[in-house]
GUVONU-659553 format. One record per residue (C-alpha): x, y, z; residue in three letters. Coordinates in steps of 0.05 Angstrom, whole numbers, plus 32768, in hexadecimal, padded with zeros to 4 digits. Layout:
BEGIN
XYZala/...
This chain:
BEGIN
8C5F88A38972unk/8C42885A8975unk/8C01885489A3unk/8C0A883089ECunk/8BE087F489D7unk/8C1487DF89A1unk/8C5287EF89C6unk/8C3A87C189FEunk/8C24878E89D3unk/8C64878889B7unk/8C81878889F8unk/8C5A87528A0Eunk/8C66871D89D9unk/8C8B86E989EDunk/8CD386D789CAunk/8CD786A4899Cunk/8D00867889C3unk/8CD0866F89FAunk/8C93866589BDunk/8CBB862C89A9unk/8CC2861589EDunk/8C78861589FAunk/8C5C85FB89BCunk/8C8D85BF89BFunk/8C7285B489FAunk/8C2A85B689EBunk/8C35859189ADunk/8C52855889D9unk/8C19855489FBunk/8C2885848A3Funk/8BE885998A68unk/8BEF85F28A63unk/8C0385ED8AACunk/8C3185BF8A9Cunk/8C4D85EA8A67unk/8C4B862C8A95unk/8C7C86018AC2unk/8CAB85E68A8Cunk/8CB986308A6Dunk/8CB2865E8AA8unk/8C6A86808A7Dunk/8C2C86908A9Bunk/8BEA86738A93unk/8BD886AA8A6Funk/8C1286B58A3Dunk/8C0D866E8A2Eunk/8BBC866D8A1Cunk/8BCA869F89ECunk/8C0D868189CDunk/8BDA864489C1unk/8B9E867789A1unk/8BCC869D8978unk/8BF18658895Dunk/8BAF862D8961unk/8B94866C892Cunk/8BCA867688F9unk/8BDE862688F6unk/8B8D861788E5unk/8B99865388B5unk/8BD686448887unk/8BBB85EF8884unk/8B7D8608886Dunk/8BA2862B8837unk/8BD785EF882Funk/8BB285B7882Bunk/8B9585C087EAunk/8B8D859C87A5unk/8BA9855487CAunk/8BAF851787AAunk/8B9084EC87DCunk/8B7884A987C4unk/8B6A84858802unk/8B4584AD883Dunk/8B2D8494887Bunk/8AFC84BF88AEunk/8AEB84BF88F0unk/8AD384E68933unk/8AFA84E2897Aunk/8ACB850089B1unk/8AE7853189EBunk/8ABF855F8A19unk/8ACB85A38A28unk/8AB985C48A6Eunk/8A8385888A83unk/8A6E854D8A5Cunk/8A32854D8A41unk/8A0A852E8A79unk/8A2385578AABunk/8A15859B8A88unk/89D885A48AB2unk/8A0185A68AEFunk/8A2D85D28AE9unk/8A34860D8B13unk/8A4086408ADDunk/8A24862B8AA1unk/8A4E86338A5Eunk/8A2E86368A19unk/8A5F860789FDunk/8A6685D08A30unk/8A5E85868A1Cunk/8A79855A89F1unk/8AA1856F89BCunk/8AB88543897Eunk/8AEB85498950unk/8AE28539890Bunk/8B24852588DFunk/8B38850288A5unk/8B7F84D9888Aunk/8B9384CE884Dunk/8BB38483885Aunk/8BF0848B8828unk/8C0784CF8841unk/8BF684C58880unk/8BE48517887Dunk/8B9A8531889Dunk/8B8A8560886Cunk/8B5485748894unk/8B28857B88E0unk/8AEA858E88F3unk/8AD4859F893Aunk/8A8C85988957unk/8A5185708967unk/8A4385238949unk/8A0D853B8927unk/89F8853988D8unk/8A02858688CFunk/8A4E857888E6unk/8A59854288B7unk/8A4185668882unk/8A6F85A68889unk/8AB18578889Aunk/8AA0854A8852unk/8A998590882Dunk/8AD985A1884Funk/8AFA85648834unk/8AE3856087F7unk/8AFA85AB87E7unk/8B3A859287F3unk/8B42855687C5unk/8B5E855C8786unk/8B4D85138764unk/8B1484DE8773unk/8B2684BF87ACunk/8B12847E87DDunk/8AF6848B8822unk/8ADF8461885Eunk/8ABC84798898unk/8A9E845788DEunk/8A57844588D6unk/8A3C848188F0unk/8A0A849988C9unk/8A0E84DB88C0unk/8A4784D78891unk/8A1A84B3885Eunk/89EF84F98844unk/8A3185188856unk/8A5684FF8824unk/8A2284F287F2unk/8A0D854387F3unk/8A59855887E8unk/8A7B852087BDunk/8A378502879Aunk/8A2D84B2878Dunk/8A5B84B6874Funk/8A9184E7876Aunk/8AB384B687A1unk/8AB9846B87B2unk/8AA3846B87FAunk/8A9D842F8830unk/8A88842A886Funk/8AAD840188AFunk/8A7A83E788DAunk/8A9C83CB891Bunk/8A68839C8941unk/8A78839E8993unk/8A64836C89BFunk/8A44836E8A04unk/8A6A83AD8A38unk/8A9B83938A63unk/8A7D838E8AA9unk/8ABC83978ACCunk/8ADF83D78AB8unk/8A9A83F28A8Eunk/8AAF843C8A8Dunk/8AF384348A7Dunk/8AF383FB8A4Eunk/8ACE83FC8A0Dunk/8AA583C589EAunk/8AC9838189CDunk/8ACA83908989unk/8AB8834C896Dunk/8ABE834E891Bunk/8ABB838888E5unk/8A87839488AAunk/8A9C83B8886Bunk/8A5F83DA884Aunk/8A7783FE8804unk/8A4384398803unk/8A4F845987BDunk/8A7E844C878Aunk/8AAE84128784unk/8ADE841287B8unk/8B1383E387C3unk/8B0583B087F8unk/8B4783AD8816unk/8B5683EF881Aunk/8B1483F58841unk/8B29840A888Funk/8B2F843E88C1unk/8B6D842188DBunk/8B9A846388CFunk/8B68849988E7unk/8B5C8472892Aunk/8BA5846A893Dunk/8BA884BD8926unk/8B6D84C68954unk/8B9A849D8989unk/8BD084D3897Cunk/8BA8850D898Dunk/8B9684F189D1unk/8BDD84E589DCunk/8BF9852489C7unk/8BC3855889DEunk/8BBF85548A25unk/8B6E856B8A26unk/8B5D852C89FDunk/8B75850B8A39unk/8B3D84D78A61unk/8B3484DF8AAEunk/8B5685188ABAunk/8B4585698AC1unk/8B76856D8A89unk/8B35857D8A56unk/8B2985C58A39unk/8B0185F38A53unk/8AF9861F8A1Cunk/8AE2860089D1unk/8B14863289B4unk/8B4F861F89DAunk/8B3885DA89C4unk/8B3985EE8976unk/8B7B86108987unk/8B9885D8899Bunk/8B7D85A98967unk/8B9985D2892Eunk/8BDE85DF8956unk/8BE48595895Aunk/8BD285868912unk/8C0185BC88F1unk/8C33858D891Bunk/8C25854E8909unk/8C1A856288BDunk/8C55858E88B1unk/8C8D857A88FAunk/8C8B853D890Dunk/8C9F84FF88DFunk/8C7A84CC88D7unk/8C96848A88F8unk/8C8C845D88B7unk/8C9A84968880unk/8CD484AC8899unk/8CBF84FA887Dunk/8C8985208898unk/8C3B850C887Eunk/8C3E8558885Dunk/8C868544883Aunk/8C5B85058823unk/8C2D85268803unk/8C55855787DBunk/8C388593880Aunk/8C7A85AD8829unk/8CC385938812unk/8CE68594885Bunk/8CD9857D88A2unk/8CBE85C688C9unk/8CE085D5890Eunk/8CB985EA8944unk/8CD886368933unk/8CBB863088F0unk/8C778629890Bunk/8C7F865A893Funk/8C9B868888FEunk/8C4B868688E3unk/8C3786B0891Dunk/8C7486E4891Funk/8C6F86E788D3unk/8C2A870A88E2unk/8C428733891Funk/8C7A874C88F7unk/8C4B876188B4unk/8C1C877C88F3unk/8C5187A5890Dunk/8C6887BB88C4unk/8C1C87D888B9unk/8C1687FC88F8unk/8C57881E88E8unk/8C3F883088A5unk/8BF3884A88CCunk/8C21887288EDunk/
C-alpha cells in the first residue's frame, strides 16, 4: 500500500511536455503570469516548476563547473530589488525580512564565454568575500581577472587567491555630471576608463569588463524580474535564486552562443552537446524517479 501523500504527489506533477513548455518560456524571459497563460498552468504549479528547476540546475553546475581552465575572468554585480527597494522598505504595509535590494554577483570567463559561477546578496564586503572563495574553488590554473572599482573586491580577492596567486586589475569608469533631463532613467556619461593592475602582472589589454556587462545585459533581458519600471520584480528572494540558476544552467549548457557557434559549456570542454530544454527538465524527473524508486523500496 503506498501512503496518500505520495500517491497525490505523483498525481500532481506536471508532464514533461508542459515542464518544457514553461521553462522555455521562463527562460525566454516570460513574466509567471505570462507563462500560466501561454501553457494553460496555474500560478501555483508554475512557482514550483521554477523552485524545483531553480534547485537541481544550481545543484548539478555546482558540481560541473569544476577544475576550469579559465585564463581570462571578468566580475561584476547587477542590482535588482525584491518586494520594495531599499528606500521604501519602511513603508510597506507588511513588512518582509528580505525586502530591498538584492545584487547578483557573477563572473565570465572571456574565452568560453561560460559563468562558472553566481552569487546572490547584498553589495557588501562579506558578499564579495564568499562569491571570490566560490570562484577561486573552481579554477583549475592561475588565471587573469578584472573587476569594477568597487572596493570590496580588493580584500576579497586578496584573502582567497593571495598577492602571488592571481594577476588582478581593476576598471575604474569615471562618470560625468547626471543627466538633468531623464535623471532616473538615464545613467551617468561615462567619460574615459582607468586600468589599475592590483596584484600580479596582468595583461593590459586583456584588462575589461566588456563581456560580464553585456552577460549582465542578458539577464535583464531574459528574466523578466530583472526588468526596470515594471511590477515584474520578485517577491520572494528564493524565487529570485530560482530563477537565477534556471537561467544560468541555460545559458551555460542550451543556448549557443552567437559568436561560438557551440554552447559556452561545449567551449569549455564541460559537456560535448547542445542540451534541449527536455534534458534540463530530465535533472528534476531523474530525482522524482530515484524518489519514487526509494519509497517503493520503504515500502
Amino acid at each position: 500500500m503506498h501512503d496518500r501523500s505520495s500517491i497525490m504527489s505523483t498525481m500532481n506533477r506536471l508532464d514533461t511536455g508542459r515542464r518544457v513548455q514553461i521553462v522555455s518560456a521562463l527562460i525566454e524571459g516570460a513574466s509567471i503570469r505570462s507563462t500560466c497563460r501561454m501553457t494553460g498552468s496555474s500560478k501555483g504549479a508554475v512557482l514550483r516548476l521554477l523552485a524545483d528547476m531553480g534547485r537541481v540546475c544550481a545543484e548539478y553546475q555546482d558540481q560541473a563547473l569544476r577544475n576550469l581552465n579559465c585564463q581570462r575572468l571578468q566580475a561584476d554585480e547587477i542590482w535588482s530589488f525584491c518586494a520594495a527597494k531599499a528606500k521604501n522598505v519602511e513603508k510597506m504595509k507588511r513588512p518582509q525580512k528580505d525586502a530591498g535590494d538584492v545584487w547578483t554577483w557573477t563572473a565570465i570567463d572571456a574565452d568560453t564565454k561560460l559563468v562558472p559561477c553566481w552569487m546572490i546578496g547584498d553589495r557588501s564586503a562579506v558578499t564579495a568575500y564568499y562569491f571570490m572563495k566560490d570562484l577561486a574553488s573552481r579554477l583549475a590554473c592561475r588565471t587573469q581577472l578584472t573587476t569594477d572599482g568597487h572596493r570590496a573586491y580588493l580584500s576579497a580577492v586578496e584573502s582567497n587567491f593571495g598577492r602571488g596567486g592571481i594577476d588582478y586589475a581593476m576598471l575604474v569608469k569615471i562618470y560625468g555630471a547626471d543627466p538633468q533631463a531623464e535623471k532616473r532613467y538615464s545613467p551617468a556619461q561615462c567619460l574615459g576608463c582607468e586600468k589599475d593592475e592590483v596584484f600580479g602582472s596582468p595583461d593590459p589589454e586583456h584588462i575589461s569588463t566588456s563581456y560580464v556587462e553585456r552577460a549582465n545585459l542578458t539577464m535583464r533581458m531574459n528574466m523578466r524580474r530583472f526588468t526596470r519600471l515594471t511590477n515584474a520584480f520578485s517577491k520572494k528572494v528564493e524565487n529570485h535564486a530560482h530563477a537565477v540558476a534556471l537561467h544560468f544552467m541555460a545559458y551555460n549548457f542550451h543556448r549557443i552562443h552567437g559568436t561560438l557557434s557551440v554552447t559556452p559549456a561545449m567551449e569549455a570542454g564541460v559537456t560535448d552537446h547542445v542540451w534541449e530544454i527536455a534534458e534540463i527538465v530530465d535533472l528534476l524527473e531523474r530525482e522524482e524517479r530515484e524518489a519514487d524508486k526509494q519509497r517503493v523500496i520503504l515500502k
